[in-house]
C-alpha positions as CSV (number, residue, x, y, z in Angstrom):
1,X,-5.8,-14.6,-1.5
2,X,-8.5,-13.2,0.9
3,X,-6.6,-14.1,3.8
4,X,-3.9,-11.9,2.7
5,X,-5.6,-9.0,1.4
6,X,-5.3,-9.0,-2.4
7,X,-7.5,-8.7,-5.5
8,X,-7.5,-8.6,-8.7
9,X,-7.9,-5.7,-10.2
10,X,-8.1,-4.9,-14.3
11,X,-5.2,-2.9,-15.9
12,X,-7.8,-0.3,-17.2
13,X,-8.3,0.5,-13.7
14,X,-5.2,0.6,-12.2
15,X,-3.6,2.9,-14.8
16,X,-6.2,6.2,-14.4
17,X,-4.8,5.7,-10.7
18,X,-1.5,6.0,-11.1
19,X,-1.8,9.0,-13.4
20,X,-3.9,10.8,-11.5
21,X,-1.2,10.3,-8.5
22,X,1.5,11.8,-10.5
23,X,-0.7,14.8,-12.5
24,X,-1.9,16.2,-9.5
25,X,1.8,16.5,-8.1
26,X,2.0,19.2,-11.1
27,X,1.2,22.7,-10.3
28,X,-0.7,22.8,-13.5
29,X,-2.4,20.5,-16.0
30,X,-3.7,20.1,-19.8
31,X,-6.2,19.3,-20.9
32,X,-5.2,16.0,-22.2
33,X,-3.5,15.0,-18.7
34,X,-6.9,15.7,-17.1
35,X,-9.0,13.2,-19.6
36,X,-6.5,10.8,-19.8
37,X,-6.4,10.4,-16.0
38,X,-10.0,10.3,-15.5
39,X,-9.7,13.4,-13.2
40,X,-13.1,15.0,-14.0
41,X,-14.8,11.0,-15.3
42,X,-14.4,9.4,-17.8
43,X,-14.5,12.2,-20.4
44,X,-12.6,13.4,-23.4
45,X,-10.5,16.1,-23.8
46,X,-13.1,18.1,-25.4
47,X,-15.3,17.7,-22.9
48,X,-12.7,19.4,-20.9
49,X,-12.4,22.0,-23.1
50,X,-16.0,22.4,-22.7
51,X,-15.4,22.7,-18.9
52,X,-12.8,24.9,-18.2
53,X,-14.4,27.2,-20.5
54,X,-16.6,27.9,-17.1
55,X,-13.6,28.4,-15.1
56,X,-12.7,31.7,-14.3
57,X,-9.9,33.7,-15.9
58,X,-7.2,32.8,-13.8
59,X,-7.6,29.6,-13.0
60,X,-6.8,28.7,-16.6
61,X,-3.6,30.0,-18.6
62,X,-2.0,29.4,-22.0
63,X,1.4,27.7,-22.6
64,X,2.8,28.6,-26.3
65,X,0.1,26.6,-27.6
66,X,-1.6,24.6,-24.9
67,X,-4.1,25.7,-22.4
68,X,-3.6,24.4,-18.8
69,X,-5.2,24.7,-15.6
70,X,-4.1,25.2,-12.3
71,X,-4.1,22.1,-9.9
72,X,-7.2,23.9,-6.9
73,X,-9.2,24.5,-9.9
74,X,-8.8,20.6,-11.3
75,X,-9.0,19.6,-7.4
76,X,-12.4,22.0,-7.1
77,X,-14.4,20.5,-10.2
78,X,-13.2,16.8,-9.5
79,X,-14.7,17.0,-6.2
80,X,-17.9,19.0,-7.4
81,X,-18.3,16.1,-10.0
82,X,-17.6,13.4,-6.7
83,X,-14.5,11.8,-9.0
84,X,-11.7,12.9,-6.3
């Protein structure tokens, strides 16, 4: 298997990944997206609530119902928090 380059990797680890891949094709995301990707860390959605409430006004907007923030901002903090 070394020869040829693979590894085994667990699920758990694969799937964060792939969603990150396809959230941050968005131009915006929730809150939910970003702690169920593992964009910011391991973290839950509250604690993403608790971060953008230090974004500024508009890098966040509301939806109907759900707050979402715009992709540089998620880029900006992911990178500050060395998870990106």
């Amino acid at each position: 298997m070394k020869k040829e380059g693979l590894v085994l990797v667990k699920e758990k680890d694969i799937i964060p990944s792939r969603l990150q891949e396809r959230y941050l094709r968005k131009k915006s995301l929730t809150f939910k997206e970003i702690a169920d990707a593992n964009i910011w860390g391991e973290i839950g959605k509250s604690r993403v609530e608790a971060i953008a409430q230090e974004l500024l006004p508009h890098e966040k907007f509301k939806t109907g119902n759900k707050w979402k923030v715009h992709r540089s901002a998620v880029e900006r903090i992911a990178k500050n928090r060395g998870t990106l």
